[in-house]
BAVEX-389924 format. One record per residue (C-alpha): residue number from 1; residue in one letter; x, y, z. Coordinates in steps of 0.25 Angstrom, whole numbers, plus 5000, padded with zeros to 4 digits. Layout:
BEGIN
<r num="NUM" residuo="A" c1="X" c2="Y" c3="Z"/>
...
END
This chain:
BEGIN
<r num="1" residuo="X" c1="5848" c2="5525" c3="5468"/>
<r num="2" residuo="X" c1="5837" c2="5529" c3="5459"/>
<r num="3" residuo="X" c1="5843" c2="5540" c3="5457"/>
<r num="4" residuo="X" c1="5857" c2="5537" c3="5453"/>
<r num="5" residuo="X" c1="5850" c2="5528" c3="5443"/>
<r num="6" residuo="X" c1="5842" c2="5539" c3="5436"/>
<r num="7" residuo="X" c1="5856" c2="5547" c3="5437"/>
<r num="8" residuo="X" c1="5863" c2="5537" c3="5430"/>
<r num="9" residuo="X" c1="5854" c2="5534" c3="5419"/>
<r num="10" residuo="X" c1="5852" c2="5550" c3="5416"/>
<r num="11" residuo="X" c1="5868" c2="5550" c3="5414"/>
<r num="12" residuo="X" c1="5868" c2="5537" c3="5405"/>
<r num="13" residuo="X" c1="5857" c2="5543" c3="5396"/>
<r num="14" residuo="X" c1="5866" c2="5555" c3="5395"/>
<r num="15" residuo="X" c1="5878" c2="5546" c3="5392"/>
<r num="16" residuo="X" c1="5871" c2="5538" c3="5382"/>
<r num="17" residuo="X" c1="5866" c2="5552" c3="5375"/>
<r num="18" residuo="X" c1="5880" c2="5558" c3="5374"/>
<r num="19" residuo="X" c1="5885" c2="5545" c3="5369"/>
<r num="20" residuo="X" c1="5877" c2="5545" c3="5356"/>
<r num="21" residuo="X" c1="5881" c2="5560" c3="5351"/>
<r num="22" residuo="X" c1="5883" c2="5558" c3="5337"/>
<r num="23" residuo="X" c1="5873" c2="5559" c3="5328"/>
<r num="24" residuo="X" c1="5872" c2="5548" c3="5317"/>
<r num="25" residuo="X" c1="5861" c2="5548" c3="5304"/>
<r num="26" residuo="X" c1="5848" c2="5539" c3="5309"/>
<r num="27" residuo="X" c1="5840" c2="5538" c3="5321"/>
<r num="28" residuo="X" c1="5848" c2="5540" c3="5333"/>
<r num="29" residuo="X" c1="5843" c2="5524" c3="5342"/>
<r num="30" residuo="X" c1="5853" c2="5525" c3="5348"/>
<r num="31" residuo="X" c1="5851" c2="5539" c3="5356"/>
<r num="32" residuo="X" c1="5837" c2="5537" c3="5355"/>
<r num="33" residuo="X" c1="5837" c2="5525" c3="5362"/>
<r num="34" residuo="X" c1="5846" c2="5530" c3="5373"/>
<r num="35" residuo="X" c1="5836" c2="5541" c3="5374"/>
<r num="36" residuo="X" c1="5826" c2="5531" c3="5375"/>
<r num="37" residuo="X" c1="5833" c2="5523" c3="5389"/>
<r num="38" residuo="X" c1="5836" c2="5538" c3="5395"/>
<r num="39" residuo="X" c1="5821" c2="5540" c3="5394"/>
<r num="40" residuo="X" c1="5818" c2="5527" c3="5398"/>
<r num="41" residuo="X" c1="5828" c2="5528" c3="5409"/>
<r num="42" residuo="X" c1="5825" c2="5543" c3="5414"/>
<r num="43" residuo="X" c1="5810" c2="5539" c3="5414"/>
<r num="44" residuo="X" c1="5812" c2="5527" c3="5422"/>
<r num="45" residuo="X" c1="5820" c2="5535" c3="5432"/>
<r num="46" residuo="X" c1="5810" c2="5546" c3="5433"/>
<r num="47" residuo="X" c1="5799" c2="5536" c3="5436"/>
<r num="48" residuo="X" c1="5808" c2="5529" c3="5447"/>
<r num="49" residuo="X" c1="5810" c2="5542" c3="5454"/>
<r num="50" residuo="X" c1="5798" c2="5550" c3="5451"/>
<r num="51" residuo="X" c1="5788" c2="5538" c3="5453"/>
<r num="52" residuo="X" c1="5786" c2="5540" c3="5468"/>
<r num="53" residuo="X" c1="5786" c2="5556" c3="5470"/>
<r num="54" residuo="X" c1="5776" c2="5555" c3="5454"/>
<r num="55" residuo="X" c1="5766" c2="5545" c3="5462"/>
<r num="56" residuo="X" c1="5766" c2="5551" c3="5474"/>
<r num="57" residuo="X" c1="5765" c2="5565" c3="5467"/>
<r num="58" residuo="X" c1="5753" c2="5560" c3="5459"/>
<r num="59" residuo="X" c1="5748" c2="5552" c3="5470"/>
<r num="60" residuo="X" c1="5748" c2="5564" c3="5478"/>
<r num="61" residuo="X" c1="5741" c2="5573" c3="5467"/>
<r num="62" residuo="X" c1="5731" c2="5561" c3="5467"/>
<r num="63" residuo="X" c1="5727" c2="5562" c3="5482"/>
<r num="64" residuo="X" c1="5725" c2="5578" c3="5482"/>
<r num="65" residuo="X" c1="5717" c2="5578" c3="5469"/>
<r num="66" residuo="X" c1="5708" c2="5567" c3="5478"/>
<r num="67" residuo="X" c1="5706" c2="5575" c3="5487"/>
<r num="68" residuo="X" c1="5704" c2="5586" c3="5481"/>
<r num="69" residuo="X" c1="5694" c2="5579" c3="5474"/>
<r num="70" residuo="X" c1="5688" c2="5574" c3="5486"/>
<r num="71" residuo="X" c1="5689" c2="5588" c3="5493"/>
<r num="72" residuo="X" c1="5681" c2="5593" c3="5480"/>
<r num="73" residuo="X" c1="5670" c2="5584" c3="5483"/>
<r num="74" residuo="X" c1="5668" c2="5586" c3="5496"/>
<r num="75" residuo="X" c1="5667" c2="5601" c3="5493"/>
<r num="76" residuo="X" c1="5658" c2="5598" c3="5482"/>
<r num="77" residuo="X" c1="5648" c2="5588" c3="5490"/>
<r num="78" residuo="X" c1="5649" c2="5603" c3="5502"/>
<r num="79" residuo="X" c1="5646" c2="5611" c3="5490"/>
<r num="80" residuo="X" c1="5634" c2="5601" c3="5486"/>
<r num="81" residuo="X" c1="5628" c2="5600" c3="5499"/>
<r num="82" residuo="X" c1="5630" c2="5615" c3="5502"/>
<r num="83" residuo="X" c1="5622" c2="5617" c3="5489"/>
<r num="84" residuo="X" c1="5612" c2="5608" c3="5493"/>
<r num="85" residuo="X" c1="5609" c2="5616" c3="5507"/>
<r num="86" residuo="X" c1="5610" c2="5629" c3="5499"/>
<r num="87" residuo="X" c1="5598" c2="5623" c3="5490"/>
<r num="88" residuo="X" c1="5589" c2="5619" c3="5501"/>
<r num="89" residuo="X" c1="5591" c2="5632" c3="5509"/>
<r num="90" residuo="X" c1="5588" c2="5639" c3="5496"/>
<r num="91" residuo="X" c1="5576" c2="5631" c3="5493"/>
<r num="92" residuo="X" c1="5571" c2="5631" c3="5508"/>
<r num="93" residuo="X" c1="5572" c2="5646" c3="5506"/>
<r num="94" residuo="X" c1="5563" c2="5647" c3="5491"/>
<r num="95" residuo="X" c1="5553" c2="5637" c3="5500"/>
<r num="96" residuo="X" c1="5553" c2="5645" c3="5514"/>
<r num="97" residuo="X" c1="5552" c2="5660" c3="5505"/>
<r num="98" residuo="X" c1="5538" c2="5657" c3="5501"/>
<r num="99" residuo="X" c1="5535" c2="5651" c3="5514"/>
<r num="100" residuo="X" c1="5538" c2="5665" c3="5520"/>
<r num="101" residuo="X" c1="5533" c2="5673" c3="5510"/>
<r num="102" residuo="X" c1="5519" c2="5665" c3="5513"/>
<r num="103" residuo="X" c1="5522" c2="5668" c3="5529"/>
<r num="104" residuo="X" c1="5525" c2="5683" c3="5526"/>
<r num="105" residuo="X" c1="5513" c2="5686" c3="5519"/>
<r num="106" residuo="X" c1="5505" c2="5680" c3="5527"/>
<r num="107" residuo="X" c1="5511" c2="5686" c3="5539"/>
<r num="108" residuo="X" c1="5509" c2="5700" c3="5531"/>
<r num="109" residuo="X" c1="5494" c2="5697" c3="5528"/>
<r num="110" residuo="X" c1="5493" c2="5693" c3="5543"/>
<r num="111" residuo="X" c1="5499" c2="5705" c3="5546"/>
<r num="112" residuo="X" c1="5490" c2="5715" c3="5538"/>
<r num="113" residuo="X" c1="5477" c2="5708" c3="5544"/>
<r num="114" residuo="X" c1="5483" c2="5712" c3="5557"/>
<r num="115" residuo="X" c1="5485" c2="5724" c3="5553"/>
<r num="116" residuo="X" c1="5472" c2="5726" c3="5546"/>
<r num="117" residuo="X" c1="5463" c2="5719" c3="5557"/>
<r num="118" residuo="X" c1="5470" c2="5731" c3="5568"/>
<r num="119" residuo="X" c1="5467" c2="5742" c3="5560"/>
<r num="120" residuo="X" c1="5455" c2="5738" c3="5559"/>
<r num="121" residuo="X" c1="5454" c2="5736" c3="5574"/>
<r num="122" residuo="X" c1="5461" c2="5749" c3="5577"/>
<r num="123" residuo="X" c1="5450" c2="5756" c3="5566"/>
<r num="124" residuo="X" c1="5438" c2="5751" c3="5575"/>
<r num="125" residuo="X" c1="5444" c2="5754" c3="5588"/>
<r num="126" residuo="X" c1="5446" c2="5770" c3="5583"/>
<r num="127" residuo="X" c1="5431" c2="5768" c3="5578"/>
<r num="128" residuo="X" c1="5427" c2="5763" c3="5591"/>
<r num="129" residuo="X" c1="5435" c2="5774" c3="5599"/>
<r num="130" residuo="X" c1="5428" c2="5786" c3="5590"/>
<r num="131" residuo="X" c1="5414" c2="5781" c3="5591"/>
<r num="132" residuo="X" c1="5416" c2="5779" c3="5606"/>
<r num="133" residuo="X" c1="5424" c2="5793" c3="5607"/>
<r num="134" residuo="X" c1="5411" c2="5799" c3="5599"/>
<r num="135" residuo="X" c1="5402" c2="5793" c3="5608"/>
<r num="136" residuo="X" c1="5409" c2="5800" c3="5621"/>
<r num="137" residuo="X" c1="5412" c2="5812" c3="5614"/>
<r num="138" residuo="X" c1="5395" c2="5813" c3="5610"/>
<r num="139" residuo="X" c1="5391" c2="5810" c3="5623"/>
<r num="140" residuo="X" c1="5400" c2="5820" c3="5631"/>
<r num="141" residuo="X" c1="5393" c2="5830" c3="5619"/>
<r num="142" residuo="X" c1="5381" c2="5827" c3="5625"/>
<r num="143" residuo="X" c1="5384" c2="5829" c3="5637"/>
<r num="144" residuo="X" c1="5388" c2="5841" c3="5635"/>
<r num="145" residuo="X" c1="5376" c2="5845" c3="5628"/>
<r num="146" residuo="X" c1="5369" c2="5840" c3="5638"/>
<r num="147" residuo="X" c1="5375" c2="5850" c3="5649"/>
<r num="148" residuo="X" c1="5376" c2="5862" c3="5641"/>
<r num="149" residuo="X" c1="5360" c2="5858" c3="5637"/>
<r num="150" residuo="X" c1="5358" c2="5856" c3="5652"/>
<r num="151" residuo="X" c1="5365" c2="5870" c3="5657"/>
<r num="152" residuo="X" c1="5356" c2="5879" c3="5646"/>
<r num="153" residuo="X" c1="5346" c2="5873" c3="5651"/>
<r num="154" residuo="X" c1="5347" c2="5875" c3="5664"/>
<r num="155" residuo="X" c1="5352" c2="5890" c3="5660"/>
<r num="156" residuo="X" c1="5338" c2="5892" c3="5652"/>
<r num="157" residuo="X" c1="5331" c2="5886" c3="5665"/>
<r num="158" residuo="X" c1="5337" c2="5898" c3="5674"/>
<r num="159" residuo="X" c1="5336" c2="5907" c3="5664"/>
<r num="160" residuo="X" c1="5320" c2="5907" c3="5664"/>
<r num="161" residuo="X" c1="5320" c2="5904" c3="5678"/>
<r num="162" residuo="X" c1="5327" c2="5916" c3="5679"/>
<r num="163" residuo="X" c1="5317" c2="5925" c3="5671"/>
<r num="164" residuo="X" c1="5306" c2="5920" c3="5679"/>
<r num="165" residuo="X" c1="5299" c2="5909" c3="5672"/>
<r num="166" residuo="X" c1="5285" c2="5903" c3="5671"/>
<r num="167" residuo="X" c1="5282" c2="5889" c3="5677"/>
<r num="168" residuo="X" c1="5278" c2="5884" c3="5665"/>
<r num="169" residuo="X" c1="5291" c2="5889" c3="5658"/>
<r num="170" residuo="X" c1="5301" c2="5882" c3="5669"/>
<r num="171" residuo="X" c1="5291" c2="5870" c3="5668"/>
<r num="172" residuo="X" c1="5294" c2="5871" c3="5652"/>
<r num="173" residuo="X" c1="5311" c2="5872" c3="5655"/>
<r num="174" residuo="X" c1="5311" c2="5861" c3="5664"/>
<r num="175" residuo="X" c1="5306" c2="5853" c3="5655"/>
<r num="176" residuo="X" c1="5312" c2="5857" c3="5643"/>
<r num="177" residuo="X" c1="5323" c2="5856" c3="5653"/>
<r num="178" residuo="X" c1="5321" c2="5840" c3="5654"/>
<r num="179" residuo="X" c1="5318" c2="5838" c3="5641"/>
<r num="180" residuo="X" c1="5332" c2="5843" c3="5638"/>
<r num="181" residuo="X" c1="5338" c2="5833" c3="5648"/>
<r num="182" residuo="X" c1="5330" c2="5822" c3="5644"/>
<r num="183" residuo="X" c1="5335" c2="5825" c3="5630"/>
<r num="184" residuo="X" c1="5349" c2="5825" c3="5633"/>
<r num="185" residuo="X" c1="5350" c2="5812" c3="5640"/>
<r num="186" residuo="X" c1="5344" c2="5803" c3="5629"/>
END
């Protein structure tokens, strides 16, 4: 129906226009004003057939630019909050750095104490080892000497015995002999 209305309008403008063909001196009211109810009439048309899909259209625009709006918010609040942890984690980091940097060096001063304290261990360990070392090593030297001072003693007594000797000279050796030994052992 509406449309058969719109048709029949459009056809009676066109009508009205090819009516009013010639061209007089003045202002043409007449055309103008048929003009003017064509206007009128296609507008009035156009807003009774347009005016549901237009509302609906805009309508519909209206509802996705909310959402969108909407969707933009929420991403933006993510955004904030995930800027918010990023800020604490970095500041909870500049905090913690110090922290083990403190722990480090002390851990490294610790360490080199260790370190200095078992050298120094170790150094009077090898000290202790040497002097006891020496000590074995001196006495087996005596001992030695004390054996090899023994046997040429006891060589040099047969010897002289040998060659026929004196009392007195073998009373002489023997104790020479002892005074040797008793020499020896302190």
């Amino acid at each position: 129906m509406k449309k058969m209305i719109f048709a029949s309008l459009f056809l009676f403008s066109v009508a009205a226009l090819a009516a009013d063909e010639h061209h007089g001196g003045g202002i043409p009211t007449k055309v103008i004003m048929w003009q003017a109810i064509n206007l009128s009439v296609l507008l009035i048309g156009m807003f009774f057939l347009l005016r549901k899909s237009v509302v609906s259209a805009f309508e519909q625009k209206r509802t996705e630019f909310l959402a969108s709006a909407e969707k933009s918010q929420e991403l933006k609040k993510v955004a904030e909050d995930e800027l918010r942890q990023y800020e604490e984690m970095l500041h909870k980091l500049r905090a913690t750095s110090a922290d083990s940097l403190s722990r480090a060096t002390a851990e490294a001063a610790t360490t080199r104490t260790n370190m200095i304290k078992e050298a120094q261990d170790s150094a009077q360990r090898i000290q202790r080892e040497a002097k006891e070392t020496v000590q074995v090593e001196t006495r087996r030297a005596e001992r030695q000497l004390k054996e090899q001072l023994i046997n040429e003693s006891i060589k040099l007594a047969r010897q002289e015995i040998s060659t026929g000797m004196k009392a007195e000279e073998h009373q002489k050796l023997q104790n020479s002999f002892v005074n040797n030994v008793k020499a020896v052992h302190s």
